[in-house]
MDAnalysis code that builds the backbone (N, CA, C; Angstrom):
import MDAnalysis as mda
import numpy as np

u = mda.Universe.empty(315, n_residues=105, atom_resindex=np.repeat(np.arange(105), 3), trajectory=True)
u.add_TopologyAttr("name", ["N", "CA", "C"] * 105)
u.add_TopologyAttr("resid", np.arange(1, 106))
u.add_TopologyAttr("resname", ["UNK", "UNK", "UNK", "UNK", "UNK", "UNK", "UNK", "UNK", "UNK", "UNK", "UNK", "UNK", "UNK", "UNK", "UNK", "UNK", "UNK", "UNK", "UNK", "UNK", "UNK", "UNK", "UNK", "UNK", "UNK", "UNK", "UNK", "UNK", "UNK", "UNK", "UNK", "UNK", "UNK", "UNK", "UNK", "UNK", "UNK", "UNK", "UNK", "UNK", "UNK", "UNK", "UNK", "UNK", "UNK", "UNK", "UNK", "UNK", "UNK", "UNK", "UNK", "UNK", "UNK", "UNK", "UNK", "UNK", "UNK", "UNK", "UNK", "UNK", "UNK", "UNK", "UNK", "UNK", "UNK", "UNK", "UNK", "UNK", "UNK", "UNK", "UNK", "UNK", "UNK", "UNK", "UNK", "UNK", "UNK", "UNK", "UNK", "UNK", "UNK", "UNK", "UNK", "UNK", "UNK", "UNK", "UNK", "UNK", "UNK", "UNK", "UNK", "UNK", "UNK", "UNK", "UNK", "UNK", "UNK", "UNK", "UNK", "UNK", "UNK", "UNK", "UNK", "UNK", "UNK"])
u.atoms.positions = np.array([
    [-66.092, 160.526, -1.433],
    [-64.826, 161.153, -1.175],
    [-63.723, 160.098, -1.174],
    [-62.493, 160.392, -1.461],
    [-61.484, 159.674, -1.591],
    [-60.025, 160.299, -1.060],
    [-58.946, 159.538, -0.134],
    [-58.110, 160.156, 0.199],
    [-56.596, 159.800, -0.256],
    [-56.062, 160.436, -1.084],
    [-54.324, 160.121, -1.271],
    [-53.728, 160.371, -0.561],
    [-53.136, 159.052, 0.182],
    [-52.167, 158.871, 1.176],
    [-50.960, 159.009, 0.365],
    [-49.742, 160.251, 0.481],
    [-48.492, 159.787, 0.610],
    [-47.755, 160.138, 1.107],
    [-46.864, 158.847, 0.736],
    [-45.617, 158.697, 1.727],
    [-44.103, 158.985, 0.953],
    [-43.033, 159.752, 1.161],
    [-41.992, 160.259, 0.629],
    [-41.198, 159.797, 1.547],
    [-40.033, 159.298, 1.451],
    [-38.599, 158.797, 1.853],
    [-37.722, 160.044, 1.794],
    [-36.821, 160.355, 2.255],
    [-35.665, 160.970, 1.816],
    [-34.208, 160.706, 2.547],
    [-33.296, 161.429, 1.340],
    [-31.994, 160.227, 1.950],
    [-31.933, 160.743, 3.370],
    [-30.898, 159.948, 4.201],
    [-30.610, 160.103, 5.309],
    [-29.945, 161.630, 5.666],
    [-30.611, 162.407, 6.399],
    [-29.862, 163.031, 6.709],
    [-30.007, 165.063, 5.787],
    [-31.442, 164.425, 5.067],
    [-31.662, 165.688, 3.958],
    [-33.304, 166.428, 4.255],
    [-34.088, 165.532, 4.861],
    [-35.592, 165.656, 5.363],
    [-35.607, 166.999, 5.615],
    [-35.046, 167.676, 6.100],
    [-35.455, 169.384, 6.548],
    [-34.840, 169.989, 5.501],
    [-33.935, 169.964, 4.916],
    [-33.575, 170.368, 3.446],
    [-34.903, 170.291, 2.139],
    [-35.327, 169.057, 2.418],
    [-36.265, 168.795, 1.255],
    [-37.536, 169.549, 1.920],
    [-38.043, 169.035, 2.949],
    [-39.270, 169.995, 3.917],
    [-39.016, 171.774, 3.730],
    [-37.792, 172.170, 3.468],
    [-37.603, 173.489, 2.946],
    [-37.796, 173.870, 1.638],
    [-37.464, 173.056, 0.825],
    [-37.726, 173.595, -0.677],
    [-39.031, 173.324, -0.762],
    [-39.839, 172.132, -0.446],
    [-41.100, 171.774, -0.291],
    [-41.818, 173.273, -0.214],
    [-41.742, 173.576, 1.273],
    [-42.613, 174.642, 2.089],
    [-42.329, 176.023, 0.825],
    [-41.023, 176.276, 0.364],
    [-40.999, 177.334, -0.083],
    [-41.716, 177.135, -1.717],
    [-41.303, 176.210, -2.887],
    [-41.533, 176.138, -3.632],
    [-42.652, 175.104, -4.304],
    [-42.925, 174.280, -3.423],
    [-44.065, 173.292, -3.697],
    [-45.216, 173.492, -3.209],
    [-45.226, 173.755, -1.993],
    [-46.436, 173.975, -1.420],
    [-47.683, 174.765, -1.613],
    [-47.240, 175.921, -2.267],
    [-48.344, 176.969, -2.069],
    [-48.690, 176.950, -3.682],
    [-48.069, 175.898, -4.010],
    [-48.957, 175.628, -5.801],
    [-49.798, 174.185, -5.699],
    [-49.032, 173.495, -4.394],
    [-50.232, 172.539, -4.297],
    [-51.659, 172.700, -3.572],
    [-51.791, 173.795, -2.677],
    [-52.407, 174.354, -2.036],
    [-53.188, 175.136, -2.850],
    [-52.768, 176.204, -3.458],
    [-53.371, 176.635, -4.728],
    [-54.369, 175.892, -5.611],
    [-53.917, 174.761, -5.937],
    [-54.624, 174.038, -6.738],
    [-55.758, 172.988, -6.155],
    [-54.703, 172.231, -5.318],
    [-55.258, 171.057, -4.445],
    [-56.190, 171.604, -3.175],
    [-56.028, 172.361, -2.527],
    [-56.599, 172.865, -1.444],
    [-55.887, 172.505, -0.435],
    [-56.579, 172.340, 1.255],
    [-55.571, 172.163, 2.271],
    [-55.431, 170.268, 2.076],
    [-54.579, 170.148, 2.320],
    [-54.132, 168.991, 2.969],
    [-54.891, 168.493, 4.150],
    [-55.233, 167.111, 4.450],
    [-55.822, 166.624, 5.725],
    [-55.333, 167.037, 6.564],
    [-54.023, 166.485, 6.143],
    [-52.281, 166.561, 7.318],
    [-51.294, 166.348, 6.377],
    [-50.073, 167.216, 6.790],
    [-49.093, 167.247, 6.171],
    [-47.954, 166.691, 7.359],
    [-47.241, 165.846, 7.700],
    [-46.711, 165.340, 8.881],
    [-45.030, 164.816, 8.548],
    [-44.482, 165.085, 9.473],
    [-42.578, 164.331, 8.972],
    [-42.901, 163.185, 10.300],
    [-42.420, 162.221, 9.792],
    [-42.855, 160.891, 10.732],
    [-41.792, 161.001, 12.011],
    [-42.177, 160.368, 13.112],
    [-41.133, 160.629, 14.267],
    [-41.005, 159.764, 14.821],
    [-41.425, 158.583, 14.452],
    [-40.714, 157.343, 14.700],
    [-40.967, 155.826, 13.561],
    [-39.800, 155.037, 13.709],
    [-40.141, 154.132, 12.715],
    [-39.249, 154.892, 11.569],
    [-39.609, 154.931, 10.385],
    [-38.427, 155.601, 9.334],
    [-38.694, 156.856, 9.507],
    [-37.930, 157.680, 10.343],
    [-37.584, 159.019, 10.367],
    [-36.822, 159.806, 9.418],
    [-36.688, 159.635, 8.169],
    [-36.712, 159.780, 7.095],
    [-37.545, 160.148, 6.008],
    [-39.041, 160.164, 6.365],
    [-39.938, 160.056, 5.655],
    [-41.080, 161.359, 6.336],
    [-41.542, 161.678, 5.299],
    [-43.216, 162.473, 5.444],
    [-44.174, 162.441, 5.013],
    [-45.694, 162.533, 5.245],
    [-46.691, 161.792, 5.013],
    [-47.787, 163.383, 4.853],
    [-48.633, 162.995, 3.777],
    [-49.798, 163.757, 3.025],
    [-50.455, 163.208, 2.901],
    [-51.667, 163.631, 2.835],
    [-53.380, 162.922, 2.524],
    [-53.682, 164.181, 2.255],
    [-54.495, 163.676, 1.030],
    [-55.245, 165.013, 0.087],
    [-56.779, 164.556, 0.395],
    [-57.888, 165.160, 0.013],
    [-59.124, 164.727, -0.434],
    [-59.527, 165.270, -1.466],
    [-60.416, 164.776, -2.001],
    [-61.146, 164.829, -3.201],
    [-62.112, 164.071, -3.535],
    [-63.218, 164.650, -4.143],
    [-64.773, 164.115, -4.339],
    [-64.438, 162.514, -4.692],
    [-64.126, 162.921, -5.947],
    [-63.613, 161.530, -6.597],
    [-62.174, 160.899, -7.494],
    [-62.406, 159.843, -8.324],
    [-61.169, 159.874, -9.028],
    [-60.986, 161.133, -9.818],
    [-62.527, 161.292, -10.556],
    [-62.012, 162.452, -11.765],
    [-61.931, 163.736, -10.966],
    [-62.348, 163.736, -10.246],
    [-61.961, 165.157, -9.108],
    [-60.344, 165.513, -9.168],
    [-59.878, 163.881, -8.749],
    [-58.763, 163.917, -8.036],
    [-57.641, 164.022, -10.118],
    [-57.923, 162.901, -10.778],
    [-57.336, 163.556, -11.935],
    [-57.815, 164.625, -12.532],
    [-58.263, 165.488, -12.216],
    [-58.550, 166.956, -13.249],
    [-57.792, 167.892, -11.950],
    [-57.552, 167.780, -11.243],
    [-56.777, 168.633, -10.356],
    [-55.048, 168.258, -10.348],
    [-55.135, 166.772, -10.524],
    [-53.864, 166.926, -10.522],
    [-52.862, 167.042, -12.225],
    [-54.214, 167.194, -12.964],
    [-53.589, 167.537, -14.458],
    [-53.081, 168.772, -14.102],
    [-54.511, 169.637, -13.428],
    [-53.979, 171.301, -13.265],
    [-52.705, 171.304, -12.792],
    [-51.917, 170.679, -11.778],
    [-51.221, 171.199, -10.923],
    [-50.014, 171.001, -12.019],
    [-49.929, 169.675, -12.705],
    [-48.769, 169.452, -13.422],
    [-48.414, 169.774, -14.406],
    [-49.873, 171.025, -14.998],
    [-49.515, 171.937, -16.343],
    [-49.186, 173.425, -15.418],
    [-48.657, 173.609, -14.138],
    [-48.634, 174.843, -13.567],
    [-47.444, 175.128, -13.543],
    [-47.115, 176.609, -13.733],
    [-45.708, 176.251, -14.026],
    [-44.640, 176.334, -12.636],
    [-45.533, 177.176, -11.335],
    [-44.477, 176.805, -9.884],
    [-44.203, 175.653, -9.874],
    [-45.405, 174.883, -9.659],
    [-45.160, 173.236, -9.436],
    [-44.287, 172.731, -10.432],
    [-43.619, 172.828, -11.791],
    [-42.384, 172.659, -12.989],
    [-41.316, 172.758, -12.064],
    [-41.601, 174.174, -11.492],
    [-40.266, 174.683, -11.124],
    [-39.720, 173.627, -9.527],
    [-40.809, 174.181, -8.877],
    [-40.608, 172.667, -7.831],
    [-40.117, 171.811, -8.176],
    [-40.857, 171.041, -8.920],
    [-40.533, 169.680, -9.610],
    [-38.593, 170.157, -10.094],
    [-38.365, 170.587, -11.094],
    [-37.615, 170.576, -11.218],
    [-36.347, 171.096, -10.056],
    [-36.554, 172.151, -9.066],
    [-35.541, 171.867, -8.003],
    [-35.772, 170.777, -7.229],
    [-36.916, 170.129, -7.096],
    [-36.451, 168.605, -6.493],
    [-35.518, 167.870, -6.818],
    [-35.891, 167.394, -8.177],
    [-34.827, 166.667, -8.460],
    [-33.303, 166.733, -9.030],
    [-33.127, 168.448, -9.167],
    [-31.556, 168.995, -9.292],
    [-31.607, 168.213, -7.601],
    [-32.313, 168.449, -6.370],
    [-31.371, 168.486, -5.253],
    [-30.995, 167.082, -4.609],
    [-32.056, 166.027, -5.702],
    [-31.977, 165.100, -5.070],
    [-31.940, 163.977, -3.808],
    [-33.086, 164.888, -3.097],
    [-32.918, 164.284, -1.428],
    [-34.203, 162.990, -1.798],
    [-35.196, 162.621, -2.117],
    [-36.147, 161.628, -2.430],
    [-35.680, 160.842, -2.776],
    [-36.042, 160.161, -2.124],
    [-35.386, 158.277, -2.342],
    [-36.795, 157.233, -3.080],
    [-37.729, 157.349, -2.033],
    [-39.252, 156.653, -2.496],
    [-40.255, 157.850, -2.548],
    [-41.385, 156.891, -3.037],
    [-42.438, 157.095, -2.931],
    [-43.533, 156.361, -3.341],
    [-44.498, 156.449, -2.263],
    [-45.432, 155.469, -2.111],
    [-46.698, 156.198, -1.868],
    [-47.808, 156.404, -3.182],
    [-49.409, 156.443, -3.149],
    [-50.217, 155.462, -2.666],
    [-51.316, 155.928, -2.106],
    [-52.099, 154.954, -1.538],
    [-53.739, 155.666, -1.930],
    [-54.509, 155.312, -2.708],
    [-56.287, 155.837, -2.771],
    [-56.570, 154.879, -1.510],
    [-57.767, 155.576, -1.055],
    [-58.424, 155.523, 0.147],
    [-60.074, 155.882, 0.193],
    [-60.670, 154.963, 0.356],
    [-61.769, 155.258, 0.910],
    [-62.418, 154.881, 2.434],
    [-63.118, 156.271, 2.342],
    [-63.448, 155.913, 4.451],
    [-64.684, 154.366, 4.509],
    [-64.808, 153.843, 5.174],
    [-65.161, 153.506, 5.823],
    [-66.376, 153.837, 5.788],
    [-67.302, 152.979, 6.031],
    [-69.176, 153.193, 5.817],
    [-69.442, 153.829, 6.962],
    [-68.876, 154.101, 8.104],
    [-69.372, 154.567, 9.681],
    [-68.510, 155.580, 9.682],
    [-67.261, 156.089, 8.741],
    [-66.382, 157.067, 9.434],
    [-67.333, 158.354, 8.953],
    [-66.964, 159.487, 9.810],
    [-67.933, 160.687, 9.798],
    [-67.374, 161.763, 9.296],
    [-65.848, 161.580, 9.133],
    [-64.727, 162.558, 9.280],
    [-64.799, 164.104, 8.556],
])
């Protein structure tokens, strides 16, 4: 198993704006495709600006044949594309992950 950590920035002052188009138009095609999320979290201290996802998946090709699906889908287009008409994302930062020989999770 393998976990994608990420991390999203957004400008100052737009985080519940973007967490709204997210929830309404992104989410339930990543969910759809991807399944649940570990955790889906808006950070609350340190850069409060930012929100954090971890996906799982068997493996790499797990993890690329799902995320081909999601990016030939056409909600997730549409997402995609009102993201960036609205422009609140500043970064973003992936991270692959593997547990730990003792974690049980």
């Amino acid at each position: 198993m393998i976990y994608d950590h990420r991390t999203y920035v957004c400008r100052p002052g737009t985080i519940q704006k973007h967490l709204t188009l997210y929830g309404t138009y992104g989410y339930p095609a990543q969910r759809r495709i991807l399944g649940a999320p570990v955790i889906f979290a808006q950070v609350e201290t340190g850069d409060v600006n930012s929100f954090v996802h971890v996906w799982t998946y068997d493996d790499a090709a797990d993890r690329a044949a799902k995320r081909a699906r999601l990016m030939a889908d056409p909600d997730w287009q549409d997402y995609l594309r009102r993201s960036a008409e609205a422009g609140y994302l500043v970064s973003q930062t992936n991270k692959i992950l593997t547990p730990a020989p003792f974690f049980e999770g």
